[in-house]
Legacy VTK file of the C-alpha trace (Angstrom):
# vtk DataFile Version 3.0
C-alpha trace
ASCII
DATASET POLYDATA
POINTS 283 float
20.598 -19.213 21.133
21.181 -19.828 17.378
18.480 -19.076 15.332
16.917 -21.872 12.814
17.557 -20.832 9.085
14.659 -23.242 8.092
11.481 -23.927 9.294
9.447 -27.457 9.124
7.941 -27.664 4.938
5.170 -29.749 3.468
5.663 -29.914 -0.218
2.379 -31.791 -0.533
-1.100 -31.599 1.288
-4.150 -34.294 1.417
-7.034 -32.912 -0.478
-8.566 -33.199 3.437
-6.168 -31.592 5.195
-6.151 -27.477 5.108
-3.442 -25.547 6.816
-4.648 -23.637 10.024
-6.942 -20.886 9.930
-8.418 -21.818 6.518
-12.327 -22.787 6.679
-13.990 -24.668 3.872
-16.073 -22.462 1.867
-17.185 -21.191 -2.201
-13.845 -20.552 -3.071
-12.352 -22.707 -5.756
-9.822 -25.812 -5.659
-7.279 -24.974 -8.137
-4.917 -28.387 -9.824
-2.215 -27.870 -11.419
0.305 -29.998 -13.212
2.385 -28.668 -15.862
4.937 -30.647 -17.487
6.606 -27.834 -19.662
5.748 -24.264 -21.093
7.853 -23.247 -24.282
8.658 -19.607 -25.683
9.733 -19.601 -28.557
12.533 -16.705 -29.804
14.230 -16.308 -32.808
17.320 -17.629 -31.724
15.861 -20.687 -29.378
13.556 -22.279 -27.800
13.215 -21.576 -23.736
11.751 -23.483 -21.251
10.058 -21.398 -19.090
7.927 -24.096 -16.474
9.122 -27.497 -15.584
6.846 -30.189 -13.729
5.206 -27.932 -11.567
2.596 -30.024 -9.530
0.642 -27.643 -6.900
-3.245 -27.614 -4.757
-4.594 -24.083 -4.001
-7.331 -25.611 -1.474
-10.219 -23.661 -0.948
-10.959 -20.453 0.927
-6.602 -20.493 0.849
-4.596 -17.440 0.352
-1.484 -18.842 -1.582
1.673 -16.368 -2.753
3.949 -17.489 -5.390
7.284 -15.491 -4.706
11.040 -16.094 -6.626
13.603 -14.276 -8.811
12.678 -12.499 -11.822
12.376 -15.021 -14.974
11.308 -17.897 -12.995
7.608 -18.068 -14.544
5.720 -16.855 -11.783
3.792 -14.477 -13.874
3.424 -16.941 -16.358
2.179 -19.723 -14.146
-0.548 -16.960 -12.899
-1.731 -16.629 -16.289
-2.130 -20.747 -16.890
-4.365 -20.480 -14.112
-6.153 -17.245 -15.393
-7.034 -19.265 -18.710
-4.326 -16.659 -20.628
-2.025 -18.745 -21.678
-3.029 -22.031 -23.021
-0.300 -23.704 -25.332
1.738 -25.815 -22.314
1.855 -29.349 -21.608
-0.585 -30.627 -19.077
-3.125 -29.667 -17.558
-4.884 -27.118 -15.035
-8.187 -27.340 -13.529
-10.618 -25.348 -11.571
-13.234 -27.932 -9.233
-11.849 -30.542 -11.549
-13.048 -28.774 -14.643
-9.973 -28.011 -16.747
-9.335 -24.395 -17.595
-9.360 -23.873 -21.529
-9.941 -19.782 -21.283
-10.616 -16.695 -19.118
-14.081 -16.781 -17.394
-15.624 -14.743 -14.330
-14.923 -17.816 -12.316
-11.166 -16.411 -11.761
-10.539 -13.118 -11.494
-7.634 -11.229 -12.363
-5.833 -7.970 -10.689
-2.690 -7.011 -13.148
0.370 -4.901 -12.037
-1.684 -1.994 -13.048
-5.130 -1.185 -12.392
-6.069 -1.323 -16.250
-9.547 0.813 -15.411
-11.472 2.576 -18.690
-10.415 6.159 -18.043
-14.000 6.894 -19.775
-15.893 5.344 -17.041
-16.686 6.083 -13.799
-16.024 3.892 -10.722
-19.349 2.240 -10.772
-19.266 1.440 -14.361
-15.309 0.250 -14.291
-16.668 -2.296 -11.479
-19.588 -3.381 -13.553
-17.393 -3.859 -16.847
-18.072 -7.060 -18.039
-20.720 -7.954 -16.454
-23.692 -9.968 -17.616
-27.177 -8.018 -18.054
-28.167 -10.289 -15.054
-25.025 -9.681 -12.694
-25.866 -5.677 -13.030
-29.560 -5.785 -13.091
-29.264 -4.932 -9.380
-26.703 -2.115 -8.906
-27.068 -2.828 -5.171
-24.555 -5.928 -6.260
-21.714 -3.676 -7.661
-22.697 -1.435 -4.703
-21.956 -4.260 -2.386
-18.134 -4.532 -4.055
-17.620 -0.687 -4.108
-18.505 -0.843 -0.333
-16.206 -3.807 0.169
-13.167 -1.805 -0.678
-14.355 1.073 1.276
-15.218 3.314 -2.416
-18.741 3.732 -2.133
-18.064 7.586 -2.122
-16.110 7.578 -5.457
-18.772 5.619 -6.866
-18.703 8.377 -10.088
-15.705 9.385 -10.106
-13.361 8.964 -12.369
-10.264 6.838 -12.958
-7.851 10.404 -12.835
-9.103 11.523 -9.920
-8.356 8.528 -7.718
-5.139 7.338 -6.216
-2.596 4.484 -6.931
-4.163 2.788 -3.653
-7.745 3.193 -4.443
-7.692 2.725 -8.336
-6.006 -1.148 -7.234
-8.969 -1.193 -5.074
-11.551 -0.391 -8.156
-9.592 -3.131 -9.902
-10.163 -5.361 -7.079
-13.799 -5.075 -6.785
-14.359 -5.637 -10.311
-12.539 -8.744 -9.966
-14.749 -9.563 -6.890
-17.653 -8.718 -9.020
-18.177 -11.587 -10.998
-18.230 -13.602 -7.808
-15.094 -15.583 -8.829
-14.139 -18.767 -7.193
-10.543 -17.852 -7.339
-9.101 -14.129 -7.231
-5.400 -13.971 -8.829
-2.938 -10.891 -8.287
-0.275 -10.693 -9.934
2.099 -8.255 -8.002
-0.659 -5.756 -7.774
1.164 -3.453 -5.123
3.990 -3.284 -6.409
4.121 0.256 -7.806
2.509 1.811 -4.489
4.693 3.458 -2.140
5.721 1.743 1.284
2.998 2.960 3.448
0.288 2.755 1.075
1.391 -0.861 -0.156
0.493 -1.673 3.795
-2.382 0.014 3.797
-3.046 -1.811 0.710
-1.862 -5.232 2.235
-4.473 -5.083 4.967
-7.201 -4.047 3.211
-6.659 -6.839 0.912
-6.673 -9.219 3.553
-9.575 -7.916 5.436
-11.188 -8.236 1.887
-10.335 -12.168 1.661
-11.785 -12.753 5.469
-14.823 -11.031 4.380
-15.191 -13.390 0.983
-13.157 -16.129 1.823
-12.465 -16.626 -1.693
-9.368 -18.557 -2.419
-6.694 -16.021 -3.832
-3.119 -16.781 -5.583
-0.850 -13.990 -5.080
2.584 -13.213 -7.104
4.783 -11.169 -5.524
8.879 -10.097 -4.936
8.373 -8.492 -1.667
9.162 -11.652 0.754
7.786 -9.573 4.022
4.148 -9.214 1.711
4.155 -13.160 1.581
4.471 -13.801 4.653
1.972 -11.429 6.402
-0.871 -12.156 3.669
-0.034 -16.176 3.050
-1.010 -19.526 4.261
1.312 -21.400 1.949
4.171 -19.384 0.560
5.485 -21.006 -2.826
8.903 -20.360 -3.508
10.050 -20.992 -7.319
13.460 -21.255 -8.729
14.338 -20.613 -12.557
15.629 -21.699 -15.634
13.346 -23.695 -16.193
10.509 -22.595 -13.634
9.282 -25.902 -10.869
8.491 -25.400 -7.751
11.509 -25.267 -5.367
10.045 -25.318 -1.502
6.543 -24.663 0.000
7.021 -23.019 3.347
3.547 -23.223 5.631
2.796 -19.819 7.485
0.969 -21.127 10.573
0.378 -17.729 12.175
-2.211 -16.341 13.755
-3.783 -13.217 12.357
-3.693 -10.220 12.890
-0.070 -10.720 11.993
2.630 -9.363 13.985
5.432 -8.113 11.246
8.004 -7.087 14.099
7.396 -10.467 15.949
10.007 -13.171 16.382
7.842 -15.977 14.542
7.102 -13.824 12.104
10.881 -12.842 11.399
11.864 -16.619 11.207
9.815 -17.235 8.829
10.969 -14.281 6.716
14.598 -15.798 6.960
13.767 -18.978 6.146
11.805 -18.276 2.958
14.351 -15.628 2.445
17.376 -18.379 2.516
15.862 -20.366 -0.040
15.283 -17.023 -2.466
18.892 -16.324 -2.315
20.530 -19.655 -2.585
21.188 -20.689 -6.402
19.619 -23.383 -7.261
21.544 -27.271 -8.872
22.063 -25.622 -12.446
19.545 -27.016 -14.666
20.066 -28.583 -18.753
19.607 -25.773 -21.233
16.390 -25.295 -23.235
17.692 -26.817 -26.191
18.623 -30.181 -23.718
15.837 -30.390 -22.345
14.189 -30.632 -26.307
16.175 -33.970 -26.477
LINES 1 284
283 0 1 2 3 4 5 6 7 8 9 10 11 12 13 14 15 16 17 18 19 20 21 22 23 24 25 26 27 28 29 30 31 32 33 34 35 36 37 38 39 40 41 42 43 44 45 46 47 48 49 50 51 52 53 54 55 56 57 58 59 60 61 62 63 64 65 66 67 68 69 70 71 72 73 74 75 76 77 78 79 80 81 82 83 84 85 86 87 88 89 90 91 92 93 94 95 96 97 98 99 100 101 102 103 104 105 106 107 108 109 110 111 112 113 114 115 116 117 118 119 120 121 122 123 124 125 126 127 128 129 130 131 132 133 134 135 136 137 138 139 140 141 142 143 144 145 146 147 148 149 150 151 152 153 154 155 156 157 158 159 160 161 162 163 164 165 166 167 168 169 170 171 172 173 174 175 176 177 178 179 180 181 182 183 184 185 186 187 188 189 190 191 192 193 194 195 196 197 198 199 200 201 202 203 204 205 206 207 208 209 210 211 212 213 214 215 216 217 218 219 220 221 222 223 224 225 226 227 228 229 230 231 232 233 234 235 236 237 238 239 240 241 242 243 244 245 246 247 248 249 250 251 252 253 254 255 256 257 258 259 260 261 262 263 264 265 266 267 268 269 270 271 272 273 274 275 276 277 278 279 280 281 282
């Protein structure tokens, strides 16, 4: 039997219409339109985002996966509040996002802890006097990500694994509406990254805060997502969205699973219509 290399896409939901398994809950809608985000070099401008028009729905776990240089980090960062000199706009519960704030937090690459600090006080960084005049509330986080015992430790005496998990549950800490990871495994090694995976999911089902994930690894997308959102560069837009309606626990040897893999993996390897130049797109 040949084997589909695509499987059915939505490229746009109804704001009443959530994909399965997703419940409607605190988590945070998330709007975004951007008509274009410039760098600027010394030698020319480039276009780095292109009319990228995307709903993160509440309670949804959404990855964002493509090839290096296709904005992905830099589209995280709109929506963090990081970046704000791009035309359009982004919005949070249809406030528009004009900064950071503890209603989206953010888990970098690397773990980014105060090596002067313990656990406890790493989680609590931030804070406001009233978010850590009950420790039992940073307690609550620590115990989330299964750390309560390395409560005062320090930074150098964890692992790679659990110092992402510190950096996870200070993100959870300010009770965001939206948690956003930008490739946040990726310098784990295979097993732990798993390990990692699951606990991060488990973490989500527990909250059911709605979560934006970055990542290369194609395999990560699929097992975590319920919308997988494949970008294409030069300039950065949103290429396919690929719906991952899987049960969970997910299966990462199973047939379903695989199909999916191939079809998101299709679209990440086949070039995209060559775009106008940066300077072109100026006229």
């Amino acid at each position: 039997m040949e084997l589909p290399t695509s499987l059915p896409v939505e490229r746009a939901w109804s704001k009443d219409r959530l994909p399965n398994g997703v419940r409607a809950c605190a988590g945070g809608t998330v709007d975004i339109e951007i008509s274009r985000k410039m760098f600027y070099t010394a030698s020319q401008p480039l276009l780095v985002l292109q009319n990228v028009s995307l709903a993160i729905h509440p309670g949804e776990f959404g990855c964002i996966v493509g090839g290096s240089g296709c904005g992905k980090t830099t589209l995280l960062r709109i929506v963090a509040g990081l970046e704000t000199d791009f035309e359009g706009t982004v919005s949070l519960d249809g406030h528009r996002i004009t900064g950071p704030s503890l209603e989206r937090g953010v888990v970098f690459q690397e773990h980014r802890l105060l090596p002067w600090l313990t656990v406890r006080k790493n989680v609590a960084f931030g804070k406001t006097e009233k978010d850590k005049a009950a420790s039992s509330g940073v307690s609550h986080y620590l115990e989330l990500v299964g750390l309560s015992e390395f409560a005062d430790a320090y930074p150098h005496q964890l692992s790679g694994g659990m110092s992402q998990r510190v950096a996870i549950a200070r993100a959870l800490a300010g009770r965001p509406e939206v948690l956003l990871l930008d490739e946040p495994f990726a310098a784990l090694d295979a097993l732990t990254r798993t390990r990692m995976q699951e606990e991060l999911l488990r973490i989500w089902q527990a909250q059911r805060t709605t979560v934006l994930l970055v990542t290369h690894d194609i395999e990560e997308a699929v097992f975590l997502a319920d919308r997988i959102i494949v970008m294409s560069p030069q300039p950065g837009t949103v290429r396919r969205i690929v719906n991952v309606d899987l049960t969970r626990p997910r299966d990462r040897t199973g047939y379903d699973f695989a199909q999916i893999r191939k079809s998101v993996l299709t679209e990440f390897f086949t070039p995209a219509t060559p775009s106008r130049t940066a300077l072109e797109s100026l006229e």
